[in-house]
N, C-alpha and C positions, 0 to 999 in steps of 0.2 A: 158226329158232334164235335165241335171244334170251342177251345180254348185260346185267346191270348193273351201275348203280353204286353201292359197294358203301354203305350208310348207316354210317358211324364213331360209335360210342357211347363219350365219355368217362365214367368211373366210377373212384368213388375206390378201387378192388381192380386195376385195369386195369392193362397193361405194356409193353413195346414192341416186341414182336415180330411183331403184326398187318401190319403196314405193311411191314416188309422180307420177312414172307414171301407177301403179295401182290403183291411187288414194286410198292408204289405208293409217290410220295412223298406228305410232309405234316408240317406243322410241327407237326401234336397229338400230343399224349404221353396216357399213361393209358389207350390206347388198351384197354378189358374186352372191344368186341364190334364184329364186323364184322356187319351185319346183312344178307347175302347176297343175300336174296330174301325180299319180306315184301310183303304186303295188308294189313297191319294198318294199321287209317285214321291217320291221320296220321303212316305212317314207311314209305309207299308206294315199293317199288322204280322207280326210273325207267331205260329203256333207253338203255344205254349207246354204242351205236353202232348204225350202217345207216341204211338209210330209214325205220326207229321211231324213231328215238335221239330223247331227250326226250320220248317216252310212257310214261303210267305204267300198271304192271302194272294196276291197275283197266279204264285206259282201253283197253288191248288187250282183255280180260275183253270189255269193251262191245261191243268191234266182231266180235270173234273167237268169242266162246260155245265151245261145243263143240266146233267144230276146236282151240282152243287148251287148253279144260280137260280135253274128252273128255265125251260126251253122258250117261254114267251119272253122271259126278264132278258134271255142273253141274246134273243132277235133285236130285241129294242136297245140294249146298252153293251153289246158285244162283249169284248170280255173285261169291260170295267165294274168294279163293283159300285151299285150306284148311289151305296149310304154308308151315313159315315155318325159314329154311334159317340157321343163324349160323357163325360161327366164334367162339369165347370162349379170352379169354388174360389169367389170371388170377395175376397178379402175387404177390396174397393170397388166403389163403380169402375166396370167395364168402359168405354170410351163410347161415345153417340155414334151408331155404324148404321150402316145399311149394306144390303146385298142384291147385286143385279140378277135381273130375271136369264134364263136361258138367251132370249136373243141377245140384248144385250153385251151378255157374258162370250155368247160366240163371237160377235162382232170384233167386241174390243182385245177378247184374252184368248179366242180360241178354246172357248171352256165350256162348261155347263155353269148354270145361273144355280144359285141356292134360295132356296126355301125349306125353310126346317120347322122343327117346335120344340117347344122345353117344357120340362115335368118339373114342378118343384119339390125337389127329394125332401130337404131341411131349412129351415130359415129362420135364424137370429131374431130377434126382436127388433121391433124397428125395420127388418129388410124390405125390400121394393125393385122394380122392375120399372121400365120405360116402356110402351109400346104401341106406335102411334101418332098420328097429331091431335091436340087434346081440342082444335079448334083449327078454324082453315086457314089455309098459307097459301101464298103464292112463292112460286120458286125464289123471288126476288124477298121476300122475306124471311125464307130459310137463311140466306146469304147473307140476309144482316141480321139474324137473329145469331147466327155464329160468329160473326164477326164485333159484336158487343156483347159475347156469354152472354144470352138470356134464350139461347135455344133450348132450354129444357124447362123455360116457363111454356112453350109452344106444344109439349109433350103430352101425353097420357100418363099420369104415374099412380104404380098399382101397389098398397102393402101387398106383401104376401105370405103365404102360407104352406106348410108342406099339404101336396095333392091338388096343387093351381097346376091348370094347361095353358099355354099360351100357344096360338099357333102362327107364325110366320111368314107370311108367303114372300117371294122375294119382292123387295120393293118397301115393305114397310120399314120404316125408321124405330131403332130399337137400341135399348141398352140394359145388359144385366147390371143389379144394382147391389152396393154394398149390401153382407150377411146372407146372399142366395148360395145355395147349392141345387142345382140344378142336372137333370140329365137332357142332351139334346142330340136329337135327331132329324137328320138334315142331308139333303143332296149332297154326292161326294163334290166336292169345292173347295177351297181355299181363301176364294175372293170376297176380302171385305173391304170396303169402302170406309175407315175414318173419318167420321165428321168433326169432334169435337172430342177433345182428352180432357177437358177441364185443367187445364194447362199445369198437364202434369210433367213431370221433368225426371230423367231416372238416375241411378249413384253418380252417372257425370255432368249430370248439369244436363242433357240434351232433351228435347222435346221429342214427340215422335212425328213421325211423317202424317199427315193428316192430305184426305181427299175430298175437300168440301166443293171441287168443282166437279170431279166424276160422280160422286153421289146428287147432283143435281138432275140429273137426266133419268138415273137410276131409281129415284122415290117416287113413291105412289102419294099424293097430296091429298087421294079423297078421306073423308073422316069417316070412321066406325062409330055408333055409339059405344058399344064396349067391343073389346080387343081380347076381353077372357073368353077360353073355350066352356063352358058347364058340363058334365057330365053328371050323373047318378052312378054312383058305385054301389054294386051288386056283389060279393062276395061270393064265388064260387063260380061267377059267371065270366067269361069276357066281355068287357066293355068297352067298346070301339070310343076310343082318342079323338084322334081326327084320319079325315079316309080326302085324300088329295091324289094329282098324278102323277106324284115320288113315292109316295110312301101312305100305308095306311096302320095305327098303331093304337093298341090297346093293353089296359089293363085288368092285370088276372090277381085276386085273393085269393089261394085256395085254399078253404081248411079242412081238404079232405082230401082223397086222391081222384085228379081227374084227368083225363084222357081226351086230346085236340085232334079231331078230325082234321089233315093238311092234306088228302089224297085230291082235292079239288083244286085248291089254292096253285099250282104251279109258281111256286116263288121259295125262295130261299126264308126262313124266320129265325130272327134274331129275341132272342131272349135274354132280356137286362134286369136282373136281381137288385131291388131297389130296399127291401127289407126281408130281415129272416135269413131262413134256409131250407134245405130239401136236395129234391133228388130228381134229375130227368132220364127219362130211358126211351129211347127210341124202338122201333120194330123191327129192330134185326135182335134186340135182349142188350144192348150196350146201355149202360147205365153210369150217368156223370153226377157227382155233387156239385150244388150249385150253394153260394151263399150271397151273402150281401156286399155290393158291388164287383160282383161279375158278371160277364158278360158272355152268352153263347151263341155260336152258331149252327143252325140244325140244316143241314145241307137239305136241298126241295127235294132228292130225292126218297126224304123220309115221308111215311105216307101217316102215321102217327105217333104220340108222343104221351107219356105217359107223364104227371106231375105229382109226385109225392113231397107234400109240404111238412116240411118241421115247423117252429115255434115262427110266427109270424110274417109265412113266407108272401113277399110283393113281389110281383112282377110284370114289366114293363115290355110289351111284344111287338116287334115292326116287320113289317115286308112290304116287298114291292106289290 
């Protein structure tokens, strides 16, 4: 079971409440995103404690293969890891983005497309979310809905709440909105398309780069009636999130100790502490504390997992 450290991304939307609810200190401010657990080349997680501590997730990949990704995951995505785990604390609205699908993304970037989803941890009074078109567009009216700001009258917009799913798939047009804290999980990618900053400007006066004609290609135009995921939460049970062909992800309450069958699964799980505390121990007798805002990884060659909850333990669990 692996630990790391978490990568801090400052951004001019970002807030301060990343760092007191990981309980870490740090003199940065504007803190947008803790970046959890990530393969993406150059913003490599590295291990935070034990006899790994200072490797980086690639270089476990290397030594480990299939006991750590699971032998179906590392046929299909070799030795990339293929999600990328954040927490976002978004002081301001996020910028109107989208994200291209797989073909797309190989086409143009050589990459994998993203589709992801967000948990809403905590959220202000007043917060909101984008997600969607709230009514139908043609490409040709996206282009002048950006070009006279009134592209987020064309939008979905959601109050929210902590315990909202949203889920993502690439393509749809989306924007995290002022007072969300959110946990997201999503294809390992990079690529996001810029539609719209709200013609925001940062300490020098400049704007940012915006992609209102690459995300033209890249959005899905048809309309959802609603764009929230529902679930029923069960206490004590796992409750399947969403189950997609990245990622399938659920949440766990437990207030008592309980024990996850993974000798089936063939997949690496990830385990995101979203409240509380407790204790995980695997089947070899190793035993990790876990609290709020951390984040673990239980390599696929664990075949179970023991969960013993202190005072209010949440937890948010992904794999391929």
């Amino acid at each position: 079971m692996y630990k790391f450290e978490p990568i801090l991304k400052q951004v001019i939307w970002g807030g301060e409440k990343i760092a007191p609810y990981k309980g870490i200190a740090t003199d940065r401010t504007q803190i947008g995103e803790s970046w959890e657990l990530s393969g993406v080349r150059g913003h490599e997680s590295v291990v935070a404690e034990g006899p790994d501590a200072g490797m980086t997730l690639p270089q476990l990949i290397a030594r480990d293969g299939a006991r750590l990704l699971g032998r179906t995951v590392q046929e299909r995505f070799g030795d990339e890891f293929p999600l990328l785990v954040k927490f976002i604390d978004a002081r301001q609205d996020l910028s109107i983005q989208v994200h291209p699908d797989d073909a797309l993304a190989l086409k143009r970037h050589g990459s994998k497309g993203k589709t992801e989803m967000w948990y809403v941890v905590e959220a202000d009074p007043g917060a909101h979310l984008r997600s969607g078109f709230a009514r139908e567009a043609t490409p040709e009216e996206y282009e002048a809905a950006v070009a006279d700001d009134t592209i987020c009258d064309l939008l979905a917009d959601y109050a929210v709440r902590p315990g909202d799913v949203f889920f993502l798939p690439a393509g749809r047009i989306h924007s995290i909105g002022a007072g969300s804290f959110i946990a997201e999980i999503q294809q390992t990618s990079d690529i996001t398309y810029r539609i719209y900053d709200f013609n925001r400007r940062d300490a020098q006066g400049n704007t940012r780069e915006l992609h209102t004609e690459l995300a033209r290609e890249a959005i899905d135009y048809e309309v959802q009636p609603d764009y929230r995921t529902y679930y029923n939460n069960k206490p004590d049970e796992e409750v399947e999130l969403v189950s997609c062909p990245y990622f399938t992800t659920s949440l766990l309450e437990p207030t008592r100790p309980a024990d996850l069958d993974l000798a089936a699964r063939d997949s690496f799980l990830i385990v995101i502490c979203i409240g509380g505390a407790g204790s995980l121990t695997d089947d070899s007798g190793a035993t990790l504390p876990i609290h709020r805002g951390e984040t673990v990884l239980i390599p696929a060659a664990t075949k179970r997992l023991r969960i013993d909850p202190a005072a209010g333990l949440r937890l948010l669990t992904a794999r391929v």
